[in-house]
Biopython code that builds the backbone (N, CA, C, O; Angstrom):
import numpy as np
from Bio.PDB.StructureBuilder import StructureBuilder

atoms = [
    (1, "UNK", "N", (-60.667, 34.519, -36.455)),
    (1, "UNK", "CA", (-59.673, 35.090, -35.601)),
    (1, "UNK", "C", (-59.672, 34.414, -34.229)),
    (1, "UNK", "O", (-58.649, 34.193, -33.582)),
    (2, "UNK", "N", (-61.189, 34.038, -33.763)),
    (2, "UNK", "CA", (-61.137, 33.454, -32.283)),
    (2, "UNK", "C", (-60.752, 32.158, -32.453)),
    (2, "UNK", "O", (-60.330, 31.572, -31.456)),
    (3, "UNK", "N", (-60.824, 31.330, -33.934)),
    (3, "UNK", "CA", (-59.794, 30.090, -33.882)),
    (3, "UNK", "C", (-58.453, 30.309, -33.703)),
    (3, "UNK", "O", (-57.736, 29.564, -33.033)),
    (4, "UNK", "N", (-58.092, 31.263, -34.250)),
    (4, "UNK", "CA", (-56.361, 31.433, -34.458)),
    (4, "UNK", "C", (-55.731, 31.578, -32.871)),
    (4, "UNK", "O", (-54.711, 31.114, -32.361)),
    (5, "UNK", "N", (-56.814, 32.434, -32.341)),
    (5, "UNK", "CA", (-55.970, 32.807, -30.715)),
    (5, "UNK", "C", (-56.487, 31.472, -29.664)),
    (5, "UNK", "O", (-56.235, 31.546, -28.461)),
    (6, "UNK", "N", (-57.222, 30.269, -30.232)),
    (6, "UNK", "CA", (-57.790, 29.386, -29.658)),
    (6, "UNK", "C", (-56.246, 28.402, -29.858)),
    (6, "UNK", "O", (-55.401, 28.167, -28.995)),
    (7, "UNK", "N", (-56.266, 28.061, -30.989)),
    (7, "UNK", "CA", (-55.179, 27.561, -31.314)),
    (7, "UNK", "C", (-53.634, 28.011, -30.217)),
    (7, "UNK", "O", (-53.012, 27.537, -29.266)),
    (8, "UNK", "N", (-53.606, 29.117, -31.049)),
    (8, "UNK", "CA", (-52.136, 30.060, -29.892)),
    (8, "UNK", "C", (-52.238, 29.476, -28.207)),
    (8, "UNK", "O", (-51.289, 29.146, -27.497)),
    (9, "UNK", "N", (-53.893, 29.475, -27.809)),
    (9, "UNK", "CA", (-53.556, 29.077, -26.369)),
    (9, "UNK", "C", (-53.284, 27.999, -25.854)),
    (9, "UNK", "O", (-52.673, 27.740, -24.817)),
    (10, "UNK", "N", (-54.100, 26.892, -27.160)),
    (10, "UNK", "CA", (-53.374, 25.415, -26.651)),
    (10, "UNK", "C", (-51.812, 25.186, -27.223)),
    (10, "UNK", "O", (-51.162, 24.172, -26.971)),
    (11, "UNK", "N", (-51.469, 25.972, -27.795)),
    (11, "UNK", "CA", (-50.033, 25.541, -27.978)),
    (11, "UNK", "C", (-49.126, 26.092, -26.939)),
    (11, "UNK", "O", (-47.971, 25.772, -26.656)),
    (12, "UNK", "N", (-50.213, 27.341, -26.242)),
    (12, "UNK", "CA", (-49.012, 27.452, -25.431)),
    (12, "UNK", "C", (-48.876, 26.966, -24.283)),
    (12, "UNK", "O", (-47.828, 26.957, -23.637)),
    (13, "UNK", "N", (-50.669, 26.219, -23.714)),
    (13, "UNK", "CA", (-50.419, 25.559, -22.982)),
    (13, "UNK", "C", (-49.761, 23.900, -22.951)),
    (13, "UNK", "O", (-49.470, 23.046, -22.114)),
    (14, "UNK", "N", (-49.751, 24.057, -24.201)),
    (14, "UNK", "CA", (-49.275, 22.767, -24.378)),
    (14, "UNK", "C", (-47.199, 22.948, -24.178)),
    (14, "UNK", "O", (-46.446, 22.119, -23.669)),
    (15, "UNK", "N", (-46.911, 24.016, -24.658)),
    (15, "UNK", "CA", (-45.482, 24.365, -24.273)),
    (15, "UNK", "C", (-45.563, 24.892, -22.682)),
    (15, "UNK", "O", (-44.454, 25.216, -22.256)),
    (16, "UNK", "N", (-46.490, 25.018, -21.871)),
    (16, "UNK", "CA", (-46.019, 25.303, -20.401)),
    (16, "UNK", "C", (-45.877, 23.826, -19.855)),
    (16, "UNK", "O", (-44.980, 23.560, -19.055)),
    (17, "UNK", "N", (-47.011, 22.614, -20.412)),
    (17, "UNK", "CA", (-46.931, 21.458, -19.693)),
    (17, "UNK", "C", (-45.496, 20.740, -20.251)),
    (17, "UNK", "O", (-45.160, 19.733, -19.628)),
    (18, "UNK", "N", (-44.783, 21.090, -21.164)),
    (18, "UNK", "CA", (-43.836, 20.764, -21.804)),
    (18, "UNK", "C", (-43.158, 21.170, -20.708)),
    (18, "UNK", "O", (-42.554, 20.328, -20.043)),
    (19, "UNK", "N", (-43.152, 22.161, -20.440)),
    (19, "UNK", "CA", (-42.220, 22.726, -19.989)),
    (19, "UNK", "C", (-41.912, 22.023, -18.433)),
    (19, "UNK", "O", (-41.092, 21.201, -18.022)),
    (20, "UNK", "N", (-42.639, 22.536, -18.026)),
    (20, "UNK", "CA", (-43.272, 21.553, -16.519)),
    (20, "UNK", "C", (-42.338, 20.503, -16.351)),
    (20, "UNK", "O", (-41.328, 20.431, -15.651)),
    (21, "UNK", "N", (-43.093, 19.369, -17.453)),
    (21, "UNK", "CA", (-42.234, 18.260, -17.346)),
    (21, "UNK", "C", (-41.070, 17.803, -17.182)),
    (21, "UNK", "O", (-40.539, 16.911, -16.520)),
    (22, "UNK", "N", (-40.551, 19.155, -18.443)),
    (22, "UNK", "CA", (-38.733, 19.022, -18.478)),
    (22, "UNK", "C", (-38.060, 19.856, -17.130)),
    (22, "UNK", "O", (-36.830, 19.909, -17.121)),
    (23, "UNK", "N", (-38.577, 20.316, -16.328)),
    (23, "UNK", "CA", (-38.675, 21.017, -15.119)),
    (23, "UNK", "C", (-38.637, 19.742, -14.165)),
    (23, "UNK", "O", (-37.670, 19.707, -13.404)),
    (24, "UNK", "N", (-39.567, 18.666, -14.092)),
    (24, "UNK", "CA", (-39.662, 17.820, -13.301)),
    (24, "UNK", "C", (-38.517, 17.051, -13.490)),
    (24, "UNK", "O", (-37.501, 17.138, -12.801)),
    (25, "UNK", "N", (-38.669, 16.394, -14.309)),
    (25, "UNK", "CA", (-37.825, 15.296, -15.117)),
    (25, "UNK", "C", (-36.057, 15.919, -14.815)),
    (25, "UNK", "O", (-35.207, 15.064, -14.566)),
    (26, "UNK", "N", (-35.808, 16.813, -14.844)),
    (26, "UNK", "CA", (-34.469, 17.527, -14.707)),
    (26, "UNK", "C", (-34.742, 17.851, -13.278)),
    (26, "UNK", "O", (-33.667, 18.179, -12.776)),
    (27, "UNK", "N", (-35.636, 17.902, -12.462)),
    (27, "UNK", "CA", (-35.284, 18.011, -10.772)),
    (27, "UNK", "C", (-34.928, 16.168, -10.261)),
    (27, "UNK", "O", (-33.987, 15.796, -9.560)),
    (28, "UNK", "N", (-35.935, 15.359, -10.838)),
    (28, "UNK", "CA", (-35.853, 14.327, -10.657)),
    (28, "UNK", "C", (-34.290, 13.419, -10.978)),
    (28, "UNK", "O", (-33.949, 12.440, -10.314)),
    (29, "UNK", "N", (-33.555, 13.951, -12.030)),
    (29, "UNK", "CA", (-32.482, 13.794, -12.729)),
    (29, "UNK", "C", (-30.950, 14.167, -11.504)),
    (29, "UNK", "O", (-29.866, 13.682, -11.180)),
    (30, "UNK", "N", (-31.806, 15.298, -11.216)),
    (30, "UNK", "CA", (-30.685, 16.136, -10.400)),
    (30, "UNK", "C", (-30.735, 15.507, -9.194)),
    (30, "UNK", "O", (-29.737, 15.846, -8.558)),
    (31, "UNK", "N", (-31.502, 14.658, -8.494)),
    (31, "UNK", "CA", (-31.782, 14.157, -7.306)),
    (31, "UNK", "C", (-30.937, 12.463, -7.303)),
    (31, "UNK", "O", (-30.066, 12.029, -6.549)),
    (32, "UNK", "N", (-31.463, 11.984, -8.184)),
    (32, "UNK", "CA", (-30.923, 10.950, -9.040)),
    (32, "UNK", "C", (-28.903, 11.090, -8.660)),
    (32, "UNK", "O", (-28.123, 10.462, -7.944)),
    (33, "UNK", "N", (-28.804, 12.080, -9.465)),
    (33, "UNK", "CA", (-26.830, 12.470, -9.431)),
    (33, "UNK", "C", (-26.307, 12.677, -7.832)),
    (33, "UNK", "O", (-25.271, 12.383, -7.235)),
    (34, "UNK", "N", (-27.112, 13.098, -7.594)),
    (34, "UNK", "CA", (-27.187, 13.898, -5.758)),
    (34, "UNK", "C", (-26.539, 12.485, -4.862)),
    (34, "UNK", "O", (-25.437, 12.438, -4.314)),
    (35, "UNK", "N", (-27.667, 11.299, -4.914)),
    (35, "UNK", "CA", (-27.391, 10.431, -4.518)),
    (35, "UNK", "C", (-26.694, 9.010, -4.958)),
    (35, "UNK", "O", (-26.328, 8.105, -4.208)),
    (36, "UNK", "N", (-26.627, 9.065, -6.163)),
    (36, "UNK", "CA", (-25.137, 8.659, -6.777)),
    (36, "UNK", "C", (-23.878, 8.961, -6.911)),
    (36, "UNK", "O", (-22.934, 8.373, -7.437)),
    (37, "UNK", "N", (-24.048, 10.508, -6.063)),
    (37, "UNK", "CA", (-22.638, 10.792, -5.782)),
    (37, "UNK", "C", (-22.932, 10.832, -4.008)),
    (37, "UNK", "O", (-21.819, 10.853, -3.483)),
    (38, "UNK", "N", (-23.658, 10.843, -3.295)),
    (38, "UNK", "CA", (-23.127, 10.741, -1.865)),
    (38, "UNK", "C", (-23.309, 9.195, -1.966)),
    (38, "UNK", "O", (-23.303, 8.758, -0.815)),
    (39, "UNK", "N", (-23.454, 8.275, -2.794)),
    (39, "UNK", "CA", (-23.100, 6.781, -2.480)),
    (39, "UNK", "C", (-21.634, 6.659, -3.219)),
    (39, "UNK", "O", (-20.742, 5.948, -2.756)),
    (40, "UNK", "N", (-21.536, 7.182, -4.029)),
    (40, "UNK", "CA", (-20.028, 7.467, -4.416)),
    (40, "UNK", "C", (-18.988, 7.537, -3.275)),
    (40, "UNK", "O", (-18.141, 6.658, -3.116)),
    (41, "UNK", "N", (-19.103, 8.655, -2.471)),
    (41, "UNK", "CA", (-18.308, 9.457, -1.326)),
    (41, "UNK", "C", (-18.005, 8.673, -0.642)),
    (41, "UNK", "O", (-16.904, 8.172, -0.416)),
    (42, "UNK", "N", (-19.640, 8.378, 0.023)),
    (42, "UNK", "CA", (-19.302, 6.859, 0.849)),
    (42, "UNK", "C", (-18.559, 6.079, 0.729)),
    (42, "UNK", "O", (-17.749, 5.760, 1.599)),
    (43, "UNK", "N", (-18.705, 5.307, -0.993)),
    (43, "UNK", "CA", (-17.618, 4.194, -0.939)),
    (43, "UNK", "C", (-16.224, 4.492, -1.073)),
    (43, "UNK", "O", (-15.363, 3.699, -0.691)),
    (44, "UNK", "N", (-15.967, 5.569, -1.582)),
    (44, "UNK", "CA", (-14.634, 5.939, -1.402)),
    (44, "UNK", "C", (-14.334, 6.367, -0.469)),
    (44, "UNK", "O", (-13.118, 6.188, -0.397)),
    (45, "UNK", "N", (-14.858, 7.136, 0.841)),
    (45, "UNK", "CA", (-14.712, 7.564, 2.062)),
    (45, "UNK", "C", (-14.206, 5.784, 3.229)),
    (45, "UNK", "O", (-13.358, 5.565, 4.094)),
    (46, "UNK", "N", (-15.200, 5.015, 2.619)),
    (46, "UNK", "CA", (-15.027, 3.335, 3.174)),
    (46, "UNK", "C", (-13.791, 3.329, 2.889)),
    (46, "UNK", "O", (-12.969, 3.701, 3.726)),
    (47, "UNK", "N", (-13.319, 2.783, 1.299)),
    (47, "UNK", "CA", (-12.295, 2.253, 0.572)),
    (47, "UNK", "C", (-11.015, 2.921, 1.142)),
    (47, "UNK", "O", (-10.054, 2.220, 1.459)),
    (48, "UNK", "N", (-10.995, 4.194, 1.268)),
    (48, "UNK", "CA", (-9.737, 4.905, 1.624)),
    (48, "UNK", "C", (-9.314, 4.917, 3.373)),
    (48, "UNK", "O", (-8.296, 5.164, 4.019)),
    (49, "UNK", "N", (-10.519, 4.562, 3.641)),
    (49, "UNK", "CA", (-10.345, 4.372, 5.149)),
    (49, "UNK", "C", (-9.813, 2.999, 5.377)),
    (49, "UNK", "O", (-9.053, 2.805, 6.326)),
    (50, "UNK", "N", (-10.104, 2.183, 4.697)),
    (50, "UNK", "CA", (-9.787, 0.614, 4.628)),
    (50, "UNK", "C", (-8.336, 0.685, 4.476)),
    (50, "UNK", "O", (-7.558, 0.256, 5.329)),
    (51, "UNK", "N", (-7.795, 1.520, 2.797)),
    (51, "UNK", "CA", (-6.212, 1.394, 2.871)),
    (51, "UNK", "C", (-5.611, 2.042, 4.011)),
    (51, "UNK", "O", (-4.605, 1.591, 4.558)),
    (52, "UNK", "N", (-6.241, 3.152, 4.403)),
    (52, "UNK", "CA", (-5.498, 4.002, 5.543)),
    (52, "UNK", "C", (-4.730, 2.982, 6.836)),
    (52, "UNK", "O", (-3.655, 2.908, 7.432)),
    (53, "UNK", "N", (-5.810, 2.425, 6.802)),
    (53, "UNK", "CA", (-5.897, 1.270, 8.131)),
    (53, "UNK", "C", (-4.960, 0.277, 7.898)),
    (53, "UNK", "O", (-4.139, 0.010, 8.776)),
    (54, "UNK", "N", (-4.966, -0.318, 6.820)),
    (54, "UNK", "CA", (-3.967, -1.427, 5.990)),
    (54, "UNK", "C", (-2.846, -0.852, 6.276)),
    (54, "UNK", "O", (-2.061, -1.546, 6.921)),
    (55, "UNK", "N", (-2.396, 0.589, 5.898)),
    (55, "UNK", "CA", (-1.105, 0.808, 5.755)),
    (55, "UNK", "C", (-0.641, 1.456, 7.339)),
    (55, "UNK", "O", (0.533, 1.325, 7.686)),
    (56, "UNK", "N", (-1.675, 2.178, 8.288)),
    (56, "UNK", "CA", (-1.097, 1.992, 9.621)),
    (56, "UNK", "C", (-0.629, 0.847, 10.023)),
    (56, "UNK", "O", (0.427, 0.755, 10.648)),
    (57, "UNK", "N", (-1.806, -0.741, 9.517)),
    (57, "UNK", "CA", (-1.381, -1.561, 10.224)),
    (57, "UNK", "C", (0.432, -2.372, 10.149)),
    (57, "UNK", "O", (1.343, -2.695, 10.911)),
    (58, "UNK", "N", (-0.039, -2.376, 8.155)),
    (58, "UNK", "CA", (1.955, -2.412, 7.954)),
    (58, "UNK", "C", (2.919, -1.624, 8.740)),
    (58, "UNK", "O", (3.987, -2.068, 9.161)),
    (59, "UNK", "N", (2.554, -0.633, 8.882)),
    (59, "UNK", "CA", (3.740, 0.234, 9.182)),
    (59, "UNK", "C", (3.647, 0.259, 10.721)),
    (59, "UNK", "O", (4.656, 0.777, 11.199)),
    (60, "UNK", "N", (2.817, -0.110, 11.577)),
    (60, "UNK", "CA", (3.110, -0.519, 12.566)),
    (60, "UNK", "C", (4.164, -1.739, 12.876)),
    (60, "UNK", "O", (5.176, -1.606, 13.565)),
    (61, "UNK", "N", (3.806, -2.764, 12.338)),
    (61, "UNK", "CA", (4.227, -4.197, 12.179)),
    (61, "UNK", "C", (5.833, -3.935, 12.113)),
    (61, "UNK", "O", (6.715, -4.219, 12.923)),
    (62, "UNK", "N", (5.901, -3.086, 10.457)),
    (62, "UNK", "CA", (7.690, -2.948, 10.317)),
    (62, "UNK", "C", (7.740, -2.113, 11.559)),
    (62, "UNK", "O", (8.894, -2.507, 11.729)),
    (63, "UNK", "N", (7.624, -1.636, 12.176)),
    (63, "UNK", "CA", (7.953, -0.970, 13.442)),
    (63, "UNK", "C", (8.805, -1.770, 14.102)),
    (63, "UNK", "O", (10.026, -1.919, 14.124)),
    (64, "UNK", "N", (7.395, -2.498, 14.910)),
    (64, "UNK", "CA", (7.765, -3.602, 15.760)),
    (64, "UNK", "C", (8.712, -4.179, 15.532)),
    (64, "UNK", "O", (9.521, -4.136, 16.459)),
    (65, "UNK", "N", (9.208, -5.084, 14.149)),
    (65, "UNK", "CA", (9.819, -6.007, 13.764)),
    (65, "UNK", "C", (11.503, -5.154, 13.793)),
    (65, "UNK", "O", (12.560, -5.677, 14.145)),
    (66, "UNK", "N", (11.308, -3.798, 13.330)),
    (66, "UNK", "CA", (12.812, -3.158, 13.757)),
    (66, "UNK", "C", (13.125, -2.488, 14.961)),
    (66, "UNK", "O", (14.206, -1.920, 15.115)),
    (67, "UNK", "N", (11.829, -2.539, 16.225)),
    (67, "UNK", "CA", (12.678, -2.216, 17.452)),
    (67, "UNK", "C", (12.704, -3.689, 18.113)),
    (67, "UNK", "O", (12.984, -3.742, 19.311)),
    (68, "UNK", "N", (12.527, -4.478, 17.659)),
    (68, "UNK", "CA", (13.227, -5.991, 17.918)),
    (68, "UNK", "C", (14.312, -5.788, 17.704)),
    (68, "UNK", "O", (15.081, -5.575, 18.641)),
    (69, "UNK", "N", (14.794, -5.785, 16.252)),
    (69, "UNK", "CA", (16.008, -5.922, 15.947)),
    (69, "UNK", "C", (16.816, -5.556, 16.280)),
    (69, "UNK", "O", (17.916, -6.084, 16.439)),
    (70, "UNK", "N", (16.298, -4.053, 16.566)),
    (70, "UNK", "CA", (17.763, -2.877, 17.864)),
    (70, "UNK", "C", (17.726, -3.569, 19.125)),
    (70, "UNK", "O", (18.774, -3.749, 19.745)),
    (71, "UNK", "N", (16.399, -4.055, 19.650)),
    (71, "UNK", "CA", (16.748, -4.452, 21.079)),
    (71, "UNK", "C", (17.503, -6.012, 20.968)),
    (71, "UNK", "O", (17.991, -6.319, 22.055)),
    (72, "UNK", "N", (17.671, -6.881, 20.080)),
    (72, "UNK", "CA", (18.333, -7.950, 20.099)),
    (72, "UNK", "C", (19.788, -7.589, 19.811)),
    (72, "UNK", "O", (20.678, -8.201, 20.401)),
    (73, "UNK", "N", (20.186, -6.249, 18.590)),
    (73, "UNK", "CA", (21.578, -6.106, 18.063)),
    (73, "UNK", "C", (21.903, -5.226, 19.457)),
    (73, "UNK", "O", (23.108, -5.198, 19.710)),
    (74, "UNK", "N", (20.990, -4.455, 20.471)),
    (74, "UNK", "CA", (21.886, -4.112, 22.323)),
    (74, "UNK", "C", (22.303, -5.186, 22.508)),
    (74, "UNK", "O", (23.498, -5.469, 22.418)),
    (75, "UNK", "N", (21.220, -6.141, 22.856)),
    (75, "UNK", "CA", (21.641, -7.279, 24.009)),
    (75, "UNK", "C", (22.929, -7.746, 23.527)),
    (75, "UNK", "O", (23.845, -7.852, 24.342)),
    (76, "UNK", "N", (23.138, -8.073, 22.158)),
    (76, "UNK", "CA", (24.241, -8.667, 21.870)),
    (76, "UNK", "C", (25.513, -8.060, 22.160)),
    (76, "UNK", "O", (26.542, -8.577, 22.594)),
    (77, "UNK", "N", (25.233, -6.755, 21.810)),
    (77, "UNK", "CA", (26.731, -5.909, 22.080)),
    (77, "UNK", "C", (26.728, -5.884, 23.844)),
    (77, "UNK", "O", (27.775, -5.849, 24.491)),
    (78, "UNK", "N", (25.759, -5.900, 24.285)),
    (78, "UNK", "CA", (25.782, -5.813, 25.828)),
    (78, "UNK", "C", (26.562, -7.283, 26.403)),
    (78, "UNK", "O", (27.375, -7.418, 27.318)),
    (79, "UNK", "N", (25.886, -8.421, 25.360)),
    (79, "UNK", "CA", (26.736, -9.753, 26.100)),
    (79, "UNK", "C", (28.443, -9.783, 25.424)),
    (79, "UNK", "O", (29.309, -10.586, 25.772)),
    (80, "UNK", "N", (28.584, -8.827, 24.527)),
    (80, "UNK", "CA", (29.726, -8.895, 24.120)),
    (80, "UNK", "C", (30.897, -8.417, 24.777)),
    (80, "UNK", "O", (31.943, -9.002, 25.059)),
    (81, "UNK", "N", (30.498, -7.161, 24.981)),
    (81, "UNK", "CA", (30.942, -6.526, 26.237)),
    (81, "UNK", "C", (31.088, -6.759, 27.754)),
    (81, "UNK", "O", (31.830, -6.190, 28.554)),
    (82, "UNK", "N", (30.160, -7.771, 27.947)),
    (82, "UNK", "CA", (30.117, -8.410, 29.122)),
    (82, "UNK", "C", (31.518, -9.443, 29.273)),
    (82, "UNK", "O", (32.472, -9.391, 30.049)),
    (83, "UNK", "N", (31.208, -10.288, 28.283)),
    (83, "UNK", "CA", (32.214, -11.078, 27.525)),
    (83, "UNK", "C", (33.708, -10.983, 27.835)),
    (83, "UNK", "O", (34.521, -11.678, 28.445)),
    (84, "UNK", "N", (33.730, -9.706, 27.086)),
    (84, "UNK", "CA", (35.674, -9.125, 27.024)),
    (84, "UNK", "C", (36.004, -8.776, 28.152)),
    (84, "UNK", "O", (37.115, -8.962, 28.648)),
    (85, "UNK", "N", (35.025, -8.209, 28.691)),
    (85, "UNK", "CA", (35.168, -7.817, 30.222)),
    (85, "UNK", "C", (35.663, -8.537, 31.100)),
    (85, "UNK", "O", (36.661, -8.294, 31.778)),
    (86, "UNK", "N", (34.404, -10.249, 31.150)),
    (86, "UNK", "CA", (34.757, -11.210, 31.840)),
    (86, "UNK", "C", (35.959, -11.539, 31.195)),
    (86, "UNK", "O", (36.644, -10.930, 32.016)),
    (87, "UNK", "N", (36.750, -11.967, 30.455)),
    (87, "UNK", "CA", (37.355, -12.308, 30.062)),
    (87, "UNK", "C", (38.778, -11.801, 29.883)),
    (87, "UNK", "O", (39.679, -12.626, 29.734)),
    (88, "UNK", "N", (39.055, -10.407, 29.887)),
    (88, "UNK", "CA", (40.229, -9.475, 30.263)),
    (88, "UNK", "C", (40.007, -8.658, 30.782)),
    (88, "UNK", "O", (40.279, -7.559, 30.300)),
    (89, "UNK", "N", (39.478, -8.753, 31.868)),
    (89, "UNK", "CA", (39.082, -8.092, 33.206)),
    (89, "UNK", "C", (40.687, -7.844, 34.243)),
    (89, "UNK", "O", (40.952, -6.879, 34.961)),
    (90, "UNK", "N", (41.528, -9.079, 33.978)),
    (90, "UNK", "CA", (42.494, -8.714, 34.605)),
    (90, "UNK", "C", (43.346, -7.806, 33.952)),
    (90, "UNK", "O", (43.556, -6.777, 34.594)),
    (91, "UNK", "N", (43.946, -7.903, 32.757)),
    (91, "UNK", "CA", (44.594, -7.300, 31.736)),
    (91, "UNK", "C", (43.473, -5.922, 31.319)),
    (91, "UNK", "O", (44.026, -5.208, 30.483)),
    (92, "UNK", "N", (42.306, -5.492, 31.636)),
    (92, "UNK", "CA", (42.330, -4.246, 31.377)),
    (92, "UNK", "C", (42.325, -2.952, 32.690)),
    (92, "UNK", "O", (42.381, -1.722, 32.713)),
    (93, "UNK", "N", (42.194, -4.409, 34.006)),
    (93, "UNK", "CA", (42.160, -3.778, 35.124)),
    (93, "UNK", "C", (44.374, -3.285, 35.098)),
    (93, "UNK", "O", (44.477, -2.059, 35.111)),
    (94, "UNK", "N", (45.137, -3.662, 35.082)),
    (94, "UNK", "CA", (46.263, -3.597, 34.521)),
    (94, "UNK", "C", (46.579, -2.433, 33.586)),
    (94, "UNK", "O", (47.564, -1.700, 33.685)),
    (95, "UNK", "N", (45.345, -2.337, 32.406)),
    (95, "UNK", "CA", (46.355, -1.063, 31.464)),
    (95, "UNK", "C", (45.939, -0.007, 32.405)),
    (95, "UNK", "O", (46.615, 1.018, 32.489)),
    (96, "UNK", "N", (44.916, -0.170, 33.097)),
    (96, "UNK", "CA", (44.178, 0.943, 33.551)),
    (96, "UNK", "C", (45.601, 1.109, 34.775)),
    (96, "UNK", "O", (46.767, 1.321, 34.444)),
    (97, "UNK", "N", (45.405, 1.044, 35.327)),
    (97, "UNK", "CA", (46.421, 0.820, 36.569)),
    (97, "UNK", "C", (47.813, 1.451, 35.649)),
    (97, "UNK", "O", (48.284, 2.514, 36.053)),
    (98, "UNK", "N", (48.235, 1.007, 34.834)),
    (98, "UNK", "CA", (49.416, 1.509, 34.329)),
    (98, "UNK", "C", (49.439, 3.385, 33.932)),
    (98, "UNK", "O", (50.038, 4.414, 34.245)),
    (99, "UNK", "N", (48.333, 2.891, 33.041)),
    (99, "UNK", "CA", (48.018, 4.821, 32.811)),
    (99, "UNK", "C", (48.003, 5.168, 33.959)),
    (99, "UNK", "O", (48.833, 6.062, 34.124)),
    (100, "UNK", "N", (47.409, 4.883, 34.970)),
    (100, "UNK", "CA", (47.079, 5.706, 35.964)),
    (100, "UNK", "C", (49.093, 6.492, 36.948)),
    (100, "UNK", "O", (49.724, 7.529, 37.153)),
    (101, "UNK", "N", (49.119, 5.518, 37.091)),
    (101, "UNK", "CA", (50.254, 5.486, 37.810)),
    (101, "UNK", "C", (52.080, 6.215, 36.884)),
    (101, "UNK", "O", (53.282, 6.400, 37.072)),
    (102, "UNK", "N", (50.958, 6.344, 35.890)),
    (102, "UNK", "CA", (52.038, 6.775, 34.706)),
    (102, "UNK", "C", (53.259, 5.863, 33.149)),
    (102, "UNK", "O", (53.984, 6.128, 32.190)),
    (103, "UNK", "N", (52.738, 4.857, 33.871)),
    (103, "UNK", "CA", (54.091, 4.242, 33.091)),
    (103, "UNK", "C", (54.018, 3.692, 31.902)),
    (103, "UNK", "O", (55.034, 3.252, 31.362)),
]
sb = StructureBuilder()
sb.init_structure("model")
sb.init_model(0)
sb.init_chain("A")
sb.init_seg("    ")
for serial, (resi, resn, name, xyz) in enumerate(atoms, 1):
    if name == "N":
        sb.init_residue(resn, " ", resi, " ")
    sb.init_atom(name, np.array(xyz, "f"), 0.0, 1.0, " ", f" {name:<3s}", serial, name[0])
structure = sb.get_structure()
């Protein structure tokens, strides 16, 4: 009988060191994922910051490149206008003068 419960105790200490292990081995595991995912984060926290930046920088750029374009398509209408002005300055000083005076 004192073999049988001799037996029972190494098996069960042999299932606590079992146990133990798979205790360790699964903390060790879990530590393992922990920091394969905050190196994960990181690189995607990098990567997305990288496009973020890329696409401020485009969309700055087309910015720029279309308040050029408004300030070149003013100037033009501004020299255009300048233009007709210089140019029938007498004849609009005239219609004006006509409306005015009625006729």
């Amino acid at each position: 009988m004192e073999k049988v419960i001799n037996l029972l105790y190494d098996i069960e200490e042999k299932a606590n060191r079992i146990i133990s292990r798979t205790d360790e081995q699964k903390n060790a595991k879990r530590r393992e994922i922990d920091h394969e995912l905050s190196l994960f984060e990181s690189s995607l926290t990098d990567e997305t910051n990288k496009k973020i930046q890329f696409l401020q920088n485009q969309a700055d750029k087309e910015l720029e490149l279309e308040r050029k374009a408004l300030i070149d398509d003013c100037a033009k209408q501004i020299e255009q206008l300048e233009t007709t002005f210089t140019m029938n300055h007498d004849a609009l000083l005239e219609h004006v003068f006509q409306n005015i005076i009625g006729a």
